[in-house]
N, CA, C, O and CB atoms as a CASP TS submission, in Angstrom:
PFRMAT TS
TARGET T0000
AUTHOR 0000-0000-0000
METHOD Language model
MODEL 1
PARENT N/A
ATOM      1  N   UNK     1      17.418 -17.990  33.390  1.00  0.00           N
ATOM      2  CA  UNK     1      16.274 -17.635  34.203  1.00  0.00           C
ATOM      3  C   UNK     1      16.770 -16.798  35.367  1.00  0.00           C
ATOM      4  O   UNK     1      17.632 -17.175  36.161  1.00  0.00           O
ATOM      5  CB  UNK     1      15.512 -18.897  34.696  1.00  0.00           C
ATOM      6  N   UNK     2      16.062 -15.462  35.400  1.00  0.00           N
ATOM      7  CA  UNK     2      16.170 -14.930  37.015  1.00  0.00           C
ATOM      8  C   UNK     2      15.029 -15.214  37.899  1.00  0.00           C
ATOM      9  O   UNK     2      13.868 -15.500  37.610  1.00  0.00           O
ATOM     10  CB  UNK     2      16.308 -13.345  37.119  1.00  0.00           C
ATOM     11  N   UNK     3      15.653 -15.062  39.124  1.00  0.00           N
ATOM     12  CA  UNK     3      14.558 -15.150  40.175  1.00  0.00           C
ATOM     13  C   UNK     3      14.677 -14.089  41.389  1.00  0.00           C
ATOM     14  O   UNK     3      15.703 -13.939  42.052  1.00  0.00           O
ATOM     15  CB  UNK     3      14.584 -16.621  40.786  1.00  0.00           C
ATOM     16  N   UNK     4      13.865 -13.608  41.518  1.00  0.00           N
ATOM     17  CA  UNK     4      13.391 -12.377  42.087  1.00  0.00           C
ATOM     18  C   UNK     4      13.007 -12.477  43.938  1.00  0.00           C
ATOM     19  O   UNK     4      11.830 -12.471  44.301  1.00  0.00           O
ATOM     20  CB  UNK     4      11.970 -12.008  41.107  1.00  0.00           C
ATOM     21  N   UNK     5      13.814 -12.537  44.652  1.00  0.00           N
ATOM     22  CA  UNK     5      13.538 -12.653  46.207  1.00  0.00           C
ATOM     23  C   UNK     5      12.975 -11.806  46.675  1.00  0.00           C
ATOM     24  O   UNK     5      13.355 -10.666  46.407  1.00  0.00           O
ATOM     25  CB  UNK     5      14.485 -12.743  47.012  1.00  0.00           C
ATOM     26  N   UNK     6      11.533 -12.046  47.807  1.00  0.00           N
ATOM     27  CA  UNK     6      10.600 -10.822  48.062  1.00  0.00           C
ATOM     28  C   UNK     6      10.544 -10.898  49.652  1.00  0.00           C
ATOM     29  O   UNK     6      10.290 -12.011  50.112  1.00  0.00           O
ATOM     30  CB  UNK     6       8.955 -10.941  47.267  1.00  0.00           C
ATOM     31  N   UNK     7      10.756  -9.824  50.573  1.00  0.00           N
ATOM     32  CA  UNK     7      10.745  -9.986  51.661  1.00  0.00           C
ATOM     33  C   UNK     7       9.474 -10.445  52.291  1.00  0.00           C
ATOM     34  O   UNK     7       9.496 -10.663  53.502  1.00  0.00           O
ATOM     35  CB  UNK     7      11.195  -9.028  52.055  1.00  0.00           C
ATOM     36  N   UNK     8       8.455 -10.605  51.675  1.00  0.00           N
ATOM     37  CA  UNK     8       7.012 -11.426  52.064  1.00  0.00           C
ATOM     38  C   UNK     8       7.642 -13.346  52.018  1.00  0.00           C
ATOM     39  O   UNK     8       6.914 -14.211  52.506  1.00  0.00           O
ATOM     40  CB  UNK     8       5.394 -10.959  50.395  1.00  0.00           C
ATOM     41  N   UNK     9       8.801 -13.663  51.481  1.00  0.00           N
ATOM     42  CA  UNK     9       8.722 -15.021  51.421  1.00  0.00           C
ATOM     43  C   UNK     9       8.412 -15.690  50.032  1.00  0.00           C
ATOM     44  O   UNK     9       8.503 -16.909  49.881  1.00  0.00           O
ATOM     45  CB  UNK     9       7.770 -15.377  52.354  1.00  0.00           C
ATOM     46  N   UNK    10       8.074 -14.907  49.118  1.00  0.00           N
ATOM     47  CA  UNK    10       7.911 -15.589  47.760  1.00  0.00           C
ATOM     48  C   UNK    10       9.272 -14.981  47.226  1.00  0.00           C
ATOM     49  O   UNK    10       9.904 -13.965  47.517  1.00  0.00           O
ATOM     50  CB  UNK    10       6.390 -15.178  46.794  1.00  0.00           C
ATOM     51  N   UNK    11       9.511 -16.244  46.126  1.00  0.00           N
ATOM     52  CA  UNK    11      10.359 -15.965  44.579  1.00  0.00           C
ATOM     53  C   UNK    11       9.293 -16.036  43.456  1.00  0.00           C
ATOM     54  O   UNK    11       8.197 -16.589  43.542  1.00  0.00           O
ATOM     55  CB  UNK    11      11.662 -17.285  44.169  1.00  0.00           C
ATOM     56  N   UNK    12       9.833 -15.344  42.332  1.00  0.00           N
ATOM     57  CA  UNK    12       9.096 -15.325  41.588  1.00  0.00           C
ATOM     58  C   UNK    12      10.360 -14.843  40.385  1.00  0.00           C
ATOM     59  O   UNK    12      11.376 -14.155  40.479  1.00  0.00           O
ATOM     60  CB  UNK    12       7.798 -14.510  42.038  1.00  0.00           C
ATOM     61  N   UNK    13       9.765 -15.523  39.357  1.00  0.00           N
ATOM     62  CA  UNK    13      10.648 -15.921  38.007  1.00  0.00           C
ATOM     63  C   UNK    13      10.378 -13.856  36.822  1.00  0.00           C
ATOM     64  O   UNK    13       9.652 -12.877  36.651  1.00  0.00           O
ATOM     65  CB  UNK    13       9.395 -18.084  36.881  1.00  0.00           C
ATOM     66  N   UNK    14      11.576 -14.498  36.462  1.00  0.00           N
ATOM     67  CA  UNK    14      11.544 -13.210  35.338  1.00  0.00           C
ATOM     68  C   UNK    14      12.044 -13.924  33.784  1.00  0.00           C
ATOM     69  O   UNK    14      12.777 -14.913  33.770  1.00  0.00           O
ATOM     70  CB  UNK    14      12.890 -11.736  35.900  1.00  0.00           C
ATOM     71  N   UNK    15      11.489 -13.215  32.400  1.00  0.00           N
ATOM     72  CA  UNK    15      12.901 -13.911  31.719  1.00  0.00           C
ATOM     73  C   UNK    15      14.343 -13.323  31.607  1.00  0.00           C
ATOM     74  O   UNK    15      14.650 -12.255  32.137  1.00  0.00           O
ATOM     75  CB  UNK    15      12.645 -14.143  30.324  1.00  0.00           C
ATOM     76  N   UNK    16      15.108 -14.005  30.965  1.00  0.00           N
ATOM     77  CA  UNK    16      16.409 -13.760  30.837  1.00  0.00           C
ATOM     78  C   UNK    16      16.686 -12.253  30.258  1.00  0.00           C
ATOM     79  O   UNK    16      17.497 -11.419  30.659  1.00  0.00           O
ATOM     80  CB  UNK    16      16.968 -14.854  29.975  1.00  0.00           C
ATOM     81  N   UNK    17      16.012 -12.200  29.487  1.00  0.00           N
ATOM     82  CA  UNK    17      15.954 -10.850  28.421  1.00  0.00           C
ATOM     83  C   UNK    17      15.295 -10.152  28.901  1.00  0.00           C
ATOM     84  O   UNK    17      14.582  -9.587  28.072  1.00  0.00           O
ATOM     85  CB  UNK    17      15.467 -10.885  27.060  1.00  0.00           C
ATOM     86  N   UNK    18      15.022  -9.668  30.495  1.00  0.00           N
ATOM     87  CA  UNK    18      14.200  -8.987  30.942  1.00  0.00           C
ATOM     88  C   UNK    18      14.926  -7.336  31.026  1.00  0.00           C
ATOM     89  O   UNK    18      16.029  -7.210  31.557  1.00  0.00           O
ATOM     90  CB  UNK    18      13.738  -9.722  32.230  1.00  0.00           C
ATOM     91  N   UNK    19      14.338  -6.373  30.568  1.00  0.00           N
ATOM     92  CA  UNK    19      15.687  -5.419  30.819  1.00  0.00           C
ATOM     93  C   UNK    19      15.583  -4.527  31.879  1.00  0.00           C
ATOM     94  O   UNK    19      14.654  -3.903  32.393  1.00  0.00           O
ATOM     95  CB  UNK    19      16.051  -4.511  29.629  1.00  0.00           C
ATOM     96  N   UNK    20      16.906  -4.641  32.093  1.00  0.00           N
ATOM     97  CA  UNK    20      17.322  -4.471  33.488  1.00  0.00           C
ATOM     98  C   UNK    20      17.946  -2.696  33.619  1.00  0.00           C
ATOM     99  O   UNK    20      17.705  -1.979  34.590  1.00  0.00           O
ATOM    100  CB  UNK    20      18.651  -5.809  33.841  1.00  0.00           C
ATOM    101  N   UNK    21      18.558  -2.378  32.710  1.00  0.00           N
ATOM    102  CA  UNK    21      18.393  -0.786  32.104  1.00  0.00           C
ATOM    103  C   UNK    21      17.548   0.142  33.056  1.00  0.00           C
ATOM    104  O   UNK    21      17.982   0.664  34.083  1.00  0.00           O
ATOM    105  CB  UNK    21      17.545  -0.774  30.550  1.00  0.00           C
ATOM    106  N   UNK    22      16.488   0.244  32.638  1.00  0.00           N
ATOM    107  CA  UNK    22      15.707   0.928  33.402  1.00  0.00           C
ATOM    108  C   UNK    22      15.316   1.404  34.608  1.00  0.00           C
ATOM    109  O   UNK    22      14.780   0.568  35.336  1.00  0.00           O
ATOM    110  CB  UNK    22      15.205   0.685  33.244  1.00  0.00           C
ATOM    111  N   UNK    23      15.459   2.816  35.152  1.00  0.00           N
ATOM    112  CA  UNK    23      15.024   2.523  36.498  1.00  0.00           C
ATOM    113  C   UNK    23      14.041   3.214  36.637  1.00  0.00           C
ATOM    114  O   UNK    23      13.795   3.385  37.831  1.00  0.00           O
ATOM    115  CB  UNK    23      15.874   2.719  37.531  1.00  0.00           C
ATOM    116  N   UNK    24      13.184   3.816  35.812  1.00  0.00           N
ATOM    117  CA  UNK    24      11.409   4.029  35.884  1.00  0.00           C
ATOM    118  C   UNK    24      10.441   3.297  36.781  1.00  0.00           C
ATOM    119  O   UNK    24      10.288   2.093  36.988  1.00  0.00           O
ATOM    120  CB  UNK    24      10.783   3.658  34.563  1.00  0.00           C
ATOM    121  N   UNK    25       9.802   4.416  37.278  1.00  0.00           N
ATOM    122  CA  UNK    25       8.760   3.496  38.414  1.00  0.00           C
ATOM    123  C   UNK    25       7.757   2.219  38.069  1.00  0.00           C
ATOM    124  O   UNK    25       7.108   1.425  38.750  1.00  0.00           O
ATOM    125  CB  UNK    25       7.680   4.538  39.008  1.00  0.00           C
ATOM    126  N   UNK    26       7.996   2.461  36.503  1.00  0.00           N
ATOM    127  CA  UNK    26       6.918   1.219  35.793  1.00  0.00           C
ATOM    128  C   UNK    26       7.552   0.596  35.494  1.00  0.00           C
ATOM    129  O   UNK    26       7.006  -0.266  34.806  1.00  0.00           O
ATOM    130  CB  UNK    26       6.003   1.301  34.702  1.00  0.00           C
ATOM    131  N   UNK    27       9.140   0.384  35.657  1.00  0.00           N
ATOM    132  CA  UNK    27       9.809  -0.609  35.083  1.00  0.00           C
ATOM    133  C   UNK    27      10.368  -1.426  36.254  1.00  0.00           C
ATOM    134  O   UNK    27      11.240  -2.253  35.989  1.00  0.00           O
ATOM    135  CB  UNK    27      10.838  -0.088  34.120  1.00  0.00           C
ATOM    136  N   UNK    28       9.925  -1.271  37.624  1.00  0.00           N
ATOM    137  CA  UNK    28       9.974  -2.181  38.853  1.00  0.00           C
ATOM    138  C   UNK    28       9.455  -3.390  38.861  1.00  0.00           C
ATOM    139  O   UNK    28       8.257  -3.547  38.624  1.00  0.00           O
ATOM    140  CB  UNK    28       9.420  -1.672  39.856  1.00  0.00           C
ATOM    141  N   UNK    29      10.126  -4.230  39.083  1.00  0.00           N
ATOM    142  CA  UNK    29       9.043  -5.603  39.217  1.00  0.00           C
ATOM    143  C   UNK    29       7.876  -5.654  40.617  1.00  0.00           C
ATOM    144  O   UNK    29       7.920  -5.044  41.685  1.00  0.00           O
ATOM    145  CB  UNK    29      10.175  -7.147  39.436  1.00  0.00           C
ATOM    146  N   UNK    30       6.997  -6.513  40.158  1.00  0.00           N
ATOM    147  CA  UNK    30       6.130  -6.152  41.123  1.00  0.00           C
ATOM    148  C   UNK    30       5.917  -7.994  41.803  1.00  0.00           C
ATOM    149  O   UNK    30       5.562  -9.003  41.192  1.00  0.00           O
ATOM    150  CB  UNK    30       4.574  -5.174  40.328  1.00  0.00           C
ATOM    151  N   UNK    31       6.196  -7.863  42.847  1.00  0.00           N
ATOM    152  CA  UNK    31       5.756  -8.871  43.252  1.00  0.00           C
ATOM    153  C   UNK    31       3.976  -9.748  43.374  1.00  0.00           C
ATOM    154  O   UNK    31       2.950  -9.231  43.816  1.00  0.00           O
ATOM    155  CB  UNK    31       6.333  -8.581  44.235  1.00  0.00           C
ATOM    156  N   UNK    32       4.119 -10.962  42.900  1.00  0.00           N
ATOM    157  CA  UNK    32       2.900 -11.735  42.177  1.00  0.00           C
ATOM    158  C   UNK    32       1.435 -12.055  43.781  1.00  0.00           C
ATOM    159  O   UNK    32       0.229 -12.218  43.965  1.00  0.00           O
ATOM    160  CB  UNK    32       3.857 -13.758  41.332  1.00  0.00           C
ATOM    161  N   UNK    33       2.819 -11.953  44.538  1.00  0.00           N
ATOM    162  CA  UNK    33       2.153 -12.202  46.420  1.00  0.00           C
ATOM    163  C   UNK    33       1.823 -11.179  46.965  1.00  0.00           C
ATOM    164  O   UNK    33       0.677 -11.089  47.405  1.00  0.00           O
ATOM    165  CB  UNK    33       3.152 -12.747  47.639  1.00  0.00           C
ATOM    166  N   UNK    34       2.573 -10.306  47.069  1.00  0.00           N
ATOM    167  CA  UNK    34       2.368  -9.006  48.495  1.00  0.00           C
ATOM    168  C   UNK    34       2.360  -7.547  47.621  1.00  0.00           C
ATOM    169  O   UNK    34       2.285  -6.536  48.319  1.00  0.00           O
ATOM    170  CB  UNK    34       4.129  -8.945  49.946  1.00  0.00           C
ATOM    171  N   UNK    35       2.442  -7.326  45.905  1.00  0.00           N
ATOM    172  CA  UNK    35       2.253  -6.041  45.088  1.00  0.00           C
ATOM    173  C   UNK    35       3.751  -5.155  45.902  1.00  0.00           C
ATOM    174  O   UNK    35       3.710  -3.956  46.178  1.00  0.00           O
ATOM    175  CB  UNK    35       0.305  -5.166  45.404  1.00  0.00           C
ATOM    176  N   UNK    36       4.754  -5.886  46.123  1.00  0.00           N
ATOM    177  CA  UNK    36       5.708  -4.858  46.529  1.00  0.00           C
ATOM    178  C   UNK    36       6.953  -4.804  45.342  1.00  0.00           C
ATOM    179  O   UNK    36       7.552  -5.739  44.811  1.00  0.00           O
ATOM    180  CB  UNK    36       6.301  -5.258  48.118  1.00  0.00           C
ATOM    181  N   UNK    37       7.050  -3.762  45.206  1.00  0.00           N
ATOM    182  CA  UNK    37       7.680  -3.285  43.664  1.00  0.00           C
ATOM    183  C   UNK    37       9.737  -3.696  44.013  1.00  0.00           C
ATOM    184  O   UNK    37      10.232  -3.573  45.133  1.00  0.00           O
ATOM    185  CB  UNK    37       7.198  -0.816  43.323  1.00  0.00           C
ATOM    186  N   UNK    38      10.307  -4.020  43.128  1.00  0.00           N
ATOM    187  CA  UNK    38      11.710  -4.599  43.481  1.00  0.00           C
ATOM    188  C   UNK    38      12.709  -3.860  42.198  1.00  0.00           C
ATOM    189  O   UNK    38      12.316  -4.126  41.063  1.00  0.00           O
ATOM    190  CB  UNK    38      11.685  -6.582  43.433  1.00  0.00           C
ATOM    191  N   UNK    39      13.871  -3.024  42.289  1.00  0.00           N
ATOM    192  CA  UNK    39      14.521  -2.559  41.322  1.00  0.00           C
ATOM    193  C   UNK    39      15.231  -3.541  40.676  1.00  0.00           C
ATOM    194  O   UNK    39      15.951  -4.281  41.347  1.00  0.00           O
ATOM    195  CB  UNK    39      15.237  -1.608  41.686  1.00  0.00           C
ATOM    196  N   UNK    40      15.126  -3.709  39.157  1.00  0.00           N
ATOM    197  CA  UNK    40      15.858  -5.249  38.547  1.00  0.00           C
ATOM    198  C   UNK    40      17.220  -4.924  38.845  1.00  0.00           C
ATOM    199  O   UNK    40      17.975  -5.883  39.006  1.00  0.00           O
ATOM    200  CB  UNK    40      15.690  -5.688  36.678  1.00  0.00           C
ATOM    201  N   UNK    41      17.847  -3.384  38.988  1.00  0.00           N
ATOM    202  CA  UNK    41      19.079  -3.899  38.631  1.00  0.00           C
ATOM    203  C   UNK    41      20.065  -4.397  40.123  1.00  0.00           C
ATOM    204  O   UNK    41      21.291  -4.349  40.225  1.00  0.00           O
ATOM    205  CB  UNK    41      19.797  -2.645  37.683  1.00  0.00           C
ATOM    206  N   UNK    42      19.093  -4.850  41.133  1.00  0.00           N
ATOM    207  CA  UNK    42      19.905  -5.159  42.036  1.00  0.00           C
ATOM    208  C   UNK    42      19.381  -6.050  43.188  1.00  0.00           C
ATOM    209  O   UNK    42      19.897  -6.069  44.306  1.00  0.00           O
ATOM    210  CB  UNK    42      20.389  -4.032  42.442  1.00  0.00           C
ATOM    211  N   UNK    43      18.104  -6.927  42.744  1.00  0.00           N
ATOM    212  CA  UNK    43      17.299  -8.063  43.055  1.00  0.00           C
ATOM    213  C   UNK    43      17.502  -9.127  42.034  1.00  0.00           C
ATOM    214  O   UNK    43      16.661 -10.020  42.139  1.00  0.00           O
ATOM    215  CB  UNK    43      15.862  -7.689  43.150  1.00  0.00           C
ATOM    216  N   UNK    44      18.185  -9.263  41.279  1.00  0.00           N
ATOM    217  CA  UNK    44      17.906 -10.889  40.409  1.00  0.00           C
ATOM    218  C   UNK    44      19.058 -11.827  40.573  1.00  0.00           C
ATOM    219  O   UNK    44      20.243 -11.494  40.524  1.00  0.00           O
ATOM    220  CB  UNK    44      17.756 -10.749  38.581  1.00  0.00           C
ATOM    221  N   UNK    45      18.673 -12.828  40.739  1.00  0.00           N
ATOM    222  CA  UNK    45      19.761 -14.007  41.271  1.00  0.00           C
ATOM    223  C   UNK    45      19.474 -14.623  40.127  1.00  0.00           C
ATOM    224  O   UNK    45      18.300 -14.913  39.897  1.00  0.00           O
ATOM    225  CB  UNK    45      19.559 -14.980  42.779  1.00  0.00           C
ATOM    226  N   UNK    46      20.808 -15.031  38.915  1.00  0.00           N
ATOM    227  CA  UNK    46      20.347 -15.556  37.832  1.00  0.00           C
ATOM    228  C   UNK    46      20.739 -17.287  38.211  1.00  0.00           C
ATOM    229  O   UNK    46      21.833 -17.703  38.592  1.00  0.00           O
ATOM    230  CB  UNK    46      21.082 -14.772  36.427  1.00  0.00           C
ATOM    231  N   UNK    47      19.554 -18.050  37.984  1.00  0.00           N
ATOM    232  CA  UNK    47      19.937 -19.299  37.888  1.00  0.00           C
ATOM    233  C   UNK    47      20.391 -19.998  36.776  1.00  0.00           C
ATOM    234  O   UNK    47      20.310 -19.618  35.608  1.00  0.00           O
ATOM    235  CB  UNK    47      19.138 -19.854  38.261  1.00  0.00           C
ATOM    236  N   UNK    48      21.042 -21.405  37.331  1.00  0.00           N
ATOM    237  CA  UNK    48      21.548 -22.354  35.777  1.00  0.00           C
ATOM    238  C   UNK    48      21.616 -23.310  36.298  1.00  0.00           C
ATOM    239  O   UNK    48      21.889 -23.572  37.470  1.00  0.00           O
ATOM    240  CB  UNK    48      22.952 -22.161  34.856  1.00  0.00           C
ATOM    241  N   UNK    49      21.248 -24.228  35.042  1.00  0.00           N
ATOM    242  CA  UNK    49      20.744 -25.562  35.293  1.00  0.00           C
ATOM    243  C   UNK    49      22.354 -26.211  34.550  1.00  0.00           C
ATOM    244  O   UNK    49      22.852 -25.875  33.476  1.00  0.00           O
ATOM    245  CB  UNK    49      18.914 -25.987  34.395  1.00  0.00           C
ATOM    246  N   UNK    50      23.071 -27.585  35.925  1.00  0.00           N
ATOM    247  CA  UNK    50      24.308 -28.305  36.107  1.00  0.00           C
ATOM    248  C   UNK    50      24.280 -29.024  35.536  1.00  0.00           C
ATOM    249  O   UNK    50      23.135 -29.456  35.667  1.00  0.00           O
ATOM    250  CB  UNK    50      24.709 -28.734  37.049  1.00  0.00           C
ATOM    251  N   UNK    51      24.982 -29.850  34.571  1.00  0.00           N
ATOM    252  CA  UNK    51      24.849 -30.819  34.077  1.00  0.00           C
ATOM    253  C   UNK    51      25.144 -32.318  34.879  1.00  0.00           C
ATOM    254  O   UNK    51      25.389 -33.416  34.379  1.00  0.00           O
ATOM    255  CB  UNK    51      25.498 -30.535  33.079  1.00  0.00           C
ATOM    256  N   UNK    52      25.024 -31.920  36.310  1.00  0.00           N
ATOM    257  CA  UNK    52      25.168 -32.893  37.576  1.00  0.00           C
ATOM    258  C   UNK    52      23.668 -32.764  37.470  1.00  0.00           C
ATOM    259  O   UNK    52      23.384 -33.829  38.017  1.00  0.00           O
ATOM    260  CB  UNK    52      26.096 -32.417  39.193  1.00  0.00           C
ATOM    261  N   UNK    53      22.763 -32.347  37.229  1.00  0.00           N
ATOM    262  CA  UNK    53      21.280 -32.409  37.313  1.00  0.00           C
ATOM    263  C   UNK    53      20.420 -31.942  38.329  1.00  0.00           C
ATOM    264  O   UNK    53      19.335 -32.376  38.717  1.00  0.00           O
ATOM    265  CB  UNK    53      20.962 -33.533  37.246  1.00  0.00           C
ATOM    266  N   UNK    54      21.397 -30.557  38.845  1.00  0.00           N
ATOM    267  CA  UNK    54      20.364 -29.685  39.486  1.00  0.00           C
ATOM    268  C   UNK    54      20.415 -27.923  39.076  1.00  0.00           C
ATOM    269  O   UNK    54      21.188 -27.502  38.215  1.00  0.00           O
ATOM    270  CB  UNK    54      20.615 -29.915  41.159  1.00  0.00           C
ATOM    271  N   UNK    55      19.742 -27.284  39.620  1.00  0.00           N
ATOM    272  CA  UNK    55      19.738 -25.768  39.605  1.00  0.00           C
ATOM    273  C   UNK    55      20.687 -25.136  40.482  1.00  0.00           C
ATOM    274  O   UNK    55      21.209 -25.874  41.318  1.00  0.00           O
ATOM    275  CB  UNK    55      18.442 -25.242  39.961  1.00  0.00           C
ATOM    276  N   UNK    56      20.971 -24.097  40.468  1.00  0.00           N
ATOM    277  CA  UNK    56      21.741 -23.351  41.411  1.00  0.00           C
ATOM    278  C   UNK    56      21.962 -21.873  41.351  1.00  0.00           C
ATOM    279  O   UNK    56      21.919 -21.493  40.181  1.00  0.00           O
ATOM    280  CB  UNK    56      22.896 -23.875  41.413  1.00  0.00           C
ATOM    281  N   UNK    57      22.162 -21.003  42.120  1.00  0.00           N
ATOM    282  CA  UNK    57      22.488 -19.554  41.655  1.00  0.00           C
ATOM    283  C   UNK    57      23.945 -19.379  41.221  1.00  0.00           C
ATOM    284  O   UNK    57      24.738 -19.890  42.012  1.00  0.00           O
ATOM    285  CB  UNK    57      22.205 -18.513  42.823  1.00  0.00           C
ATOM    286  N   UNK    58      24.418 -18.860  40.296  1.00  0.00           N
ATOM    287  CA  UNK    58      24.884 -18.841  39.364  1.00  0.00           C
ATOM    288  C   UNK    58      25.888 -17.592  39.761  1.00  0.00           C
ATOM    289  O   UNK    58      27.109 -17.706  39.867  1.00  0.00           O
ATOM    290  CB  UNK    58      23.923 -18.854  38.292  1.00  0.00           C
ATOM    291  N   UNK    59      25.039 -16.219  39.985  1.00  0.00           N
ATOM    292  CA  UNK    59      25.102 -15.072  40.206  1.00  0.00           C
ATOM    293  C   UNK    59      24.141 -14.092  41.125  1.00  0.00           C
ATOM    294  O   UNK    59      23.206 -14.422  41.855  1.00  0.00           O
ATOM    295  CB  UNK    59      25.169 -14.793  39.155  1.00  0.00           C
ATOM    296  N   UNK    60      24.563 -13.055  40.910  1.00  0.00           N
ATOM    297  CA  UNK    60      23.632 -12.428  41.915  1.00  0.00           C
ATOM    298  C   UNK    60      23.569 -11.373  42.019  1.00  0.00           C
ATOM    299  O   UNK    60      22.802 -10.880  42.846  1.00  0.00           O
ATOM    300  CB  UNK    60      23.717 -12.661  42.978  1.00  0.00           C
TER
END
């Protein structure tokens, strides 16, 4: 899972297989709160789930 940090204060989820390739103006993510557009290839913090039994960022 990635997750997408928005300077309005929301995260918001992507999937894994989201492609990140692209840097077309339609291929920006768009934030779900404030409509402000984010380039994948240098906004996604990929999370993973520990087998200590929590989440964490992974990468970035």
């Amino acid at each position: 899972m990635f997750l997408v940090p928005c300077s309005c204060g929301a995260t918001f989820a992507v999937a894994e297989n989201y492609d990140r390739q692209g840097t077309a103006w339609s291929r920006y993510l768009i934030c779900p709160s404030c409509g402000k557009r984010h380039d994948p290839k240098n906004r996604l913090l990929q999370m993973g789930y520990h087998h200590e039994g929590y989440w964490q960022v992974d990468e970035c």
